[in-house]
TIMI-2910 file (N, C-alpha, C, CB; in pm, 1 decimal, decimal comma, always signed):
<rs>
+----------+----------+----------+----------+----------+----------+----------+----------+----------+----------+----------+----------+------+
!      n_x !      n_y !      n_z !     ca_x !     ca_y !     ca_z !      c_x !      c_y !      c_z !     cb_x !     cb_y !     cb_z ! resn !
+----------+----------+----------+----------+----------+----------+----------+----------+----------+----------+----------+----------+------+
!  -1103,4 !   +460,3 !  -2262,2 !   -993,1 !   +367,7 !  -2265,2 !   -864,3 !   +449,6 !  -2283,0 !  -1011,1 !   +261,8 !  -2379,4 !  Unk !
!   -771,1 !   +472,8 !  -2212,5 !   -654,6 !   +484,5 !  -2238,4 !   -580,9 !   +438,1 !  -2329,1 !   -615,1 !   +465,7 !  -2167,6 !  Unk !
!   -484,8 !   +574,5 !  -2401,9 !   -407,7 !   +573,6 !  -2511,8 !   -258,3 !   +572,1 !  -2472,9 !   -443,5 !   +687,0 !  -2595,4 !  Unk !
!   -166,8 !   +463,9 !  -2507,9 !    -33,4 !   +411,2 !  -2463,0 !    +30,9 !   +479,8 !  -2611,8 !    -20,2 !   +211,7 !  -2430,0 !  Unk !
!   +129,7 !   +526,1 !  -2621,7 !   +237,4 !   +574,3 !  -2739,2 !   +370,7 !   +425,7 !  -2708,8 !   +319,7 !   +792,5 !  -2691,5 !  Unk !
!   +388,0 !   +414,5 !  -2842,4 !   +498,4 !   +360,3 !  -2921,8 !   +596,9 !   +353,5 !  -3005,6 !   +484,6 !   +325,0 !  -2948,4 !  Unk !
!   +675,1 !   +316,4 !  -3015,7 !   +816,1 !   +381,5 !  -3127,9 !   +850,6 !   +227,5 !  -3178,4 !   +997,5 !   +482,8 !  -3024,7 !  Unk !
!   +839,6 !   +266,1 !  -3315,6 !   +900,4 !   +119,6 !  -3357,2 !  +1063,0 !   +148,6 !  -3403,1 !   +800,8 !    +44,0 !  -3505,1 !  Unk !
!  +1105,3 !    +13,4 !  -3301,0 !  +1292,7 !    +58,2 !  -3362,6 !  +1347,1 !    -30,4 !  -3504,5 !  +1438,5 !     -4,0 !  -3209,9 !  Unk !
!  +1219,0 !    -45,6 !  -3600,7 !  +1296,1 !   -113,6 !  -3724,5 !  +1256,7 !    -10,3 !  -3803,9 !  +1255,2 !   -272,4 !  -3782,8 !  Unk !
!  +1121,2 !    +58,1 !  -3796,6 !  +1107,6 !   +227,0 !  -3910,5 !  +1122,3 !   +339,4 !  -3837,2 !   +945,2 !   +266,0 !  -3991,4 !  Unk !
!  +1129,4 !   +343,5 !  -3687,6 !  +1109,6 !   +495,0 !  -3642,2 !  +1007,3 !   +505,0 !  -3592,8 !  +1112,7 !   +597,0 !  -3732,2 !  Unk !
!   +879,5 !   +481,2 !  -3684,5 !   +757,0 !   +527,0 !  -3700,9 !   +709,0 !   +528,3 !  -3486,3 !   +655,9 !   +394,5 !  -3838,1 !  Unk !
!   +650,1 !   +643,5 !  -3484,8 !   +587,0 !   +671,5 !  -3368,0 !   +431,3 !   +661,8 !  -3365,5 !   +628,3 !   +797,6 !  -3332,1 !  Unk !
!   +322,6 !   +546,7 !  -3281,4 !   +225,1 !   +572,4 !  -3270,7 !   +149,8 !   +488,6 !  -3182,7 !   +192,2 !   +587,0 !  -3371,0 !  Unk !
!    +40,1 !   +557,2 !  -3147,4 !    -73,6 !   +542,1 !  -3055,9 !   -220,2 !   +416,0 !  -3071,2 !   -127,5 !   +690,1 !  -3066,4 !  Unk !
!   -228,4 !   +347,4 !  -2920,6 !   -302,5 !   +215,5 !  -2917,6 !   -359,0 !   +247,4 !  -2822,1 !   -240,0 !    +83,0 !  -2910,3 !  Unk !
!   -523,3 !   +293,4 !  -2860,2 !   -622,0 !   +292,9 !  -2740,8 !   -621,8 !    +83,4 !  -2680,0 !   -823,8 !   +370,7 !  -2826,4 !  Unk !
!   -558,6 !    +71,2 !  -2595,6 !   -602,4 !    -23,8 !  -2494,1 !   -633,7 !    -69,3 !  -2347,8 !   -556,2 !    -72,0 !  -2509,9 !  Unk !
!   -672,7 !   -151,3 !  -2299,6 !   -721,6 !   -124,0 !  -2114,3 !   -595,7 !   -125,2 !  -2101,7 !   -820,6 !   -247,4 !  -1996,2 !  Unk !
!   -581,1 !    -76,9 !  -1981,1 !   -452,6 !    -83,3 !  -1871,5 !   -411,6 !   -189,3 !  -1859,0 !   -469,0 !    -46,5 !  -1738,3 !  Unk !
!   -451,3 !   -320,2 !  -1829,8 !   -420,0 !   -464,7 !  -1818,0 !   -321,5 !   -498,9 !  -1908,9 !   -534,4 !   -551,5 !  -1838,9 !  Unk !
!   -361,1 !   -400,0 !  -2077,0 !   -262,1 !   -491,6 !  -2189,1 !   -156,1 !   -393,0 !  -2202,5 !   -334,8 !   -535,4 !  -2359,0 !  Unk !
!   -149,3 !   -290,7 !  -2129,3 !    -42,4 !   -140,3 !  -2144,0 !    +86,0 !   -219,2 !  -2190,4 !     -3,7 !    -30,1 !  -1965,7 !  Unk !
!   +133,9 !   -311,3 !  -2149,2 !   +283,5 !   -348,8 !  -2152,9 !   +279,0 !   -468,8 !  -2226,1 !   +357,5 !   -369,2 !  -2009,9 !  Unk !
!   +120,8 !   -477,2 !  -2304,9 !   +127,9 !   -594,2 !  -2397,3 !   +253,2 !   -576,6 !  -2577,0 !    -67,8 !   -610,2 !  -2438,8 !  Unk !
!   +285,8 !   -695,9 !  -2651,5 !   +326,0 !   -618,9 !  -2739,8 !   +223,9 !   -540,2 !  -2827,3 !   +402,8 !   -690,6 !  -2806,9 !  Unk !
!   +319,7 !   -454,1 !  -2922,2 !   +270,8 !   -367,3 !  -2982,3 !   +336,5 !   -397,4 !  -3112,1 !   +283,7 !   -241,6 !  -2921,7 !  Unk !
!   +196,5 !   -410,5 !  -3266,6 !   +307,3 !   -367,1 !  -3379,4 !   +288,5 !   -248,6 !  -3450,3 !   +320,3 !   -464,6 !  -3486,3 !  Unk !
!   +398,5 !   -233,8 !  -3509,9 !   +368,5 !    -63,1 !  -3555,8 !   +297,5 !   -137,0 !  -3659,0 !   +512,2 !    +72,9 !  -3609,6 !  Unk !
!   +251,3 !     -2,4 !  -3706,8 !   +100,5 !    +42,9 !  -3874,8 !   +211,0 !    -60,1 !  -3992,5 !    +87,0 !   +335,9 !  -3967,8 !  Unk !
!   +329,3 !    -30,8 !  -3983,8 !   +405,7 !   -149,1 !  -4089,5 !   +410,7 !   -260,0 !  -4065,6 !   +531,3 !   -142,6 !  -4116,6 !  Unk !
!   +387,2 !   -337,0 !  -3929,3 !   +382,1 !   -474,9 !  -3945,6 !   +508,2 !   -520,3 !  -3870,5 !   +375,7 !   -519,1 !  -4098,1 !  Unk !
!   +604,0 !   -438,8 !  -3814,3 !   +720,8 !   -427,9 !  -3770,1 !   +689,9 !   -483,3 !  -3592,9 !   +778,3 !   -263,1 !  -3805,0 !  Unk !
!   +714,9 !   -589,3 !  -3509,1 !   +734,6 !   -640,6 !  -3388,5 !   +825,9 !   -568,0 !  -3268,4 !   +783,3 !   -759,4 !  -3420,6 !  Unk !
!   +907,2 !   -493,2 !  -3363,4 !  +1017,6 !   -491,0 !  -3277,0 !   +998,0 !   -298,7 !  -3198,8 !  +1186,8 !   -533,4 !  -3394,1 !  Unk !
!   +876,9 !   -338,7 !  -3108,8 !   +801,0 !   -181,3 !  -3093,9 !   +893,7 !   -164,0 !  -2912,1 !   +542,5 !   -189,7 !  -3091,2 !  Unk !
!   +833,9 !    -29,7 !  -2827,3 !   +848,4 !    -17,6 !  -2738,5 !   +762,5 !   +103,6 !  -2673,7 !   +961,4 !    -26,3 !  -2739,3 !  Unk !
!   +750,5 !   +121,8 !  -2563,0 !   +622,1 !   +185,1 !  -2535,3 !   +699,3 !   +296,1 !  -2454,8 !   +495,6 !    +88,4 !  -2451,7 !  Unk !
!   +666,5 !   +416,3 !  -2481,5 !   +689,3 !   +537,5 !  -2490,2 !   +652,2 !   +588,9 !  -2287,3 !   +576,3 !   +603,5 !  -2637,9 !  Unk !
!   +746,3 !   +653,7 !  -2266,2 !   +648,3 !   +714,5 !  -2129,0 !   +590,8 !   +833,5 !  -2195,5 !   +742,3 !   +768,6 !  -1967,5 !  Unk !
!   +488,6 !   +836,5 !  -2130,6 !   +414,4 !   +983,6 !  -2161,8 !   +393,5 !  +1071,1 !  -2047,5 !   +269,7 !   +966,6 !  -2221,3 !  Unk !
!   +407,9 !  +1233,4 !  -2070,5 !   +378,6 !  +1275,8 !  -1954,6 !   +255,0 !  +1372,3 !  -1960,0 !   +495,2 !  +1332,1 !  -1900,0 !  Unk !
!   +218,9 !  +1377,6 !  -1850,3 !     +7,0 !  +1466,7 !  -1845,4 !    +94,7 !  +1584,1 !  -1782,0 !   -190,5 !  +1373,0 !  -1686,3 !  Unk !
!    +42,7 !  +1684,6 !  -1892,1 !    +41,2 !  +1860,4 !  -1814,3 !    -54,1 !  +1871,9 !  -1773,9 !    +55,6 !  +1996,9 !  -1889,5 !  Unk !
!    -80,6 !  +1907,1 !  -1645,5 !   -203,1 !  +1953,0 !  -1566,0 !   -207,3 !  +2111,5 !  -1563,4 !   -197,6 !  +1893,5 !  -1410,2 !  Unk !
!   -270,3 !  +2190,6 !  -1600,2 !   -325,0 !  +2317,5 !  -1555,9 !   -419,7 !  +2362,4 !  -1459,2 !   -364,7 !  +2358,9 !  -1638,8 !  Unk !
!   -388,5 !  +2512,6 !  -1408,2 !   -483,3 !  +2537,7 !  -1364,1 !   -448,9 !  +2579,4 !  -1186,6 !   -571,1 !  +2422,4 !  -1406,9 !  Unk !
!   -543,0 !  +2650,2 !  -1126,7 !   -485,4 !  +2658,8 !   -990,5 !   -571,1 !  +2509,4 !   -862,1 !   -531,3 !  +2855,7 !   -936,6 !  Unk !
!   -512,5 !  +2548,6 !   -742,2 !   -528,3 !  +2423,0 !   -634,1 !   -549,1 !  +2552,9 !   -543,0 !   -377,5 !  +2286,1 !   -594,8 !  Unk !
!   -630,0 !  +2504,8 !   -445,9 !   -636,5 !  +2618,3 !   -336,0 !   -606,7 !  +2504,6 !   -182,0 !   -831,0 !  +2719,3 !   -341,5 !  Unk !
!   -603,6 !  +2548,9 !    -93,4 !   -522,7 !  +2433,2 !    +18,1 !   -717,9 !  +2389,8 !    +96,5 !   -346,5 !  +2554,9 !   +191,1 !  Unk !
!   -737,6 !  +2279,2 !   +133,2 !   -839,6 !  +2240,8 !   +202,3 !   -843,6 !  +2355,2 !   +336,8 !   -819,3 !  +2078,9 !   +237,6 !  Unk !
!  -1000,4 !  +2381,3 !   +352,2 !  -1035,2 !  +2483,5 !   +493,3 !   -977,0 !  +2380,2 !   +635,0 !  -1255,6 !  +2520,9 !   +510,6 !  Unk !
!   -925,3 !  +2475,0 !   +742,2 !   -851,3 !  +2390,9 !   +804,8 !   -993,7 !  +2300,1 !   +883,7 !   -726,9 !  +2478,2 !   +906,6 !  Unk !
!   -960,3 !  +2196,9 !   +961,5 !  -1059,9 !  +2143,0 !  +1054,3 !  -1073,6 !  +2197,9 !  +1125,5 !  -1057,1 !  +2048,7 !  +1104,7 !  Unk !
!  -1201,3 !  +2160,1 !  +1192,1 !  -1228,7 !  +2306,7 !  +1375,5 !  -1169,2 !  +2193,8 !  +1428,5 !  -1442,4 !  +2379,0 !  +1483,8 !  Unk !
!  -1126,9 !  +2273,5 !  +1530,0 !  -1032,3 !  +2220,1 !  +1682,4 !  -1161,4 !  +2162,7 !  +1763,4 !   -934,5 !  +2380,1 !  +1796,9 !  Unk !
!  -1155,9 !  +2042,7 !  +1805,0 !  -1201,4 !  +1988,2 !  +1929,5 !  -1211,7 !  +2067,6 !  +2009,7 !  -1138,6 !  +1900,6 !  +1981,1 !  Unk !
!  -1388,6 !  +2096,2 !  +2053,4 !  -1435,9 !  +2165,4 !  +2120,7 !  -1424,9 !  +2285,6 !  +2148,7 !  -1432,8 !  +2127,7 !  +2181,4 !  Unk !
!  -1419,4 !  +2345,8 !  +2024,3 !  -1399,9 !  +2534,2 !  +2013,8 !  -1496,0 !  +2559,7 !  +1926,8 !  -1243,0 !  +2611,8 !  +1946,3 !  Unk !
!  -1597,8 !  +2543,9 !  +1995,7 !  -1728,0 !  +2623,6 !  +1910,3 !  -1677,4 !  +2624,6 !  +1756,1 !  -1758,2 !  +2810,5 !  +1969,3 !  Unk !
!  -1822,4 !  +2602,1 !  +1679,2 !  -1837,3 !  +2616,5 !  +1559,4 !  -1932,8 !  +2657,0 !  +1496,6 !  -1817,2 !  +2541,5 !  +1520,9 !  Unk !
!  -1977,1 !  +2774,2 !  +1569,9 !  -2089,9 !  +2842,7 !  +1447,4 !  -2190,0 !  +2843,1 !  +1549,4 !  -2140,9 !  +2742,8 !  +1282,9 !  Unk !
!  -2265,5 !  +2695,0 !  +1455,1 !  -2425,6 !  +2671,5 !  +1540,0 !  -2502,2 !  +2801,9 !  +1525,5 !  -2412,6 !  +2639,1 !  +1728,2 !  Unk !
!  -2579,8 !  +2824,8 !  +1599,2 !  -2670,7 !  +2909,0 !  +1618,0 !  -2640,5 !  +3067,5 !  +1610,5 !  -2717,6 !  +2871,8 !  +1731,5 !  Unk !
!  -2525,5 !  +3088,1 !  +1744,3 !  -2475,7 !  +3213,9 !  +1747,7 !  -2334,6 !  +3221,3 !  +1689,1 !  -2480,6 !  +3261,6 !  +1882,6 !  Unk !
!  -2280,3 !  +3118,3 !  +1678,7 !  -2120,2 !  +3220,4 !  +1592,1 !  -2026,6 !  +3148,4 !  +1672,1 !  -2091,1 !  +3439,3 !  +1622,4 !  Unk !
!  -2082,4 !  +3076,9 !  +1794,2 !  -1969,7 !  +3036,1 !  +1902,3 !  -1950,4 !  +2954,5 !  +2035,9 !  -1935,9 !  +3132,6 !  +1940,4 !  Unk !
!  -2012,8 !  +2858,4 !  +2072,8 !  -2023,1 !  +2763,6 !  +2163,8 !  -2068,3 !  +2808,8 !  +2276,9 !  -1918,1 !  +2702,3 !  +2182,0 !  Unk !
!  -2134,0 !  +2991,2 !  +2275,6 !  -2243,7 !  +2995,8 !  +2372,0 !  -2346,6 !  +2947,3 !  +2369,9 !  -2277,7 !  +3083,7 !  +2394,1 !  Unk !
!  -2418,2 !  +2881,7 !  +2263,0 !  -2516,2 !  +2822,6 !  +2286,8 !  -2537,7 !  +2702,3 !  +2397,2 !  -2538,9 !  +2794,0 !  +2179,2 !  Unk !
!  -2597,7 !  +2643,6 !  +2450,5 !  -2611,1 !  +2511,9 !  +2559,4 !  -2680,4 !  +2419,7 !  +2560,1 !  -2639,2 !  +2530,8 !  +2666,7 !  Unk !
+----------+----------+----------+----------+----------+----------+----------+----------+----------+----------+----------+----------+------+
</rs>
């Protein structure tokens, strides 16, 4: 289940509500009891490398098969 962040603007107080996606923009009260909340954007650091997809073979330029190359028949 996804975790949404919140800031309440009557203490400050900053914090976190595992709920489904459906209620993401439901209200929220802070841990004090306080209504008057708002929901935080959050941002995801992704790491790590990407390498680019192998290209497609070209229409009808041999691909391998047997010998290496569209001599086969």
């Amino acid at each position: 289940m996804p975790r949404y962040e919140y800031r309440c603007r009557t203490c400050g107080d900053t914090f976190e509500l595992s709920r489904p996606m459906a209620e993401s923009s439901a209200p929220a009260n802070c841990p004090q009891g306080h209504d008057d909340t708002v929901k935080l954007l959050s941002t995801v650091a992704v790491g790590g490398t990407a390498s680019a997809p192998a290209p497609a073979p070209k229409a009808g330029g041999g691909g391998g098969g047997c010998c290496g190359g569209g001599c086969c028949g």
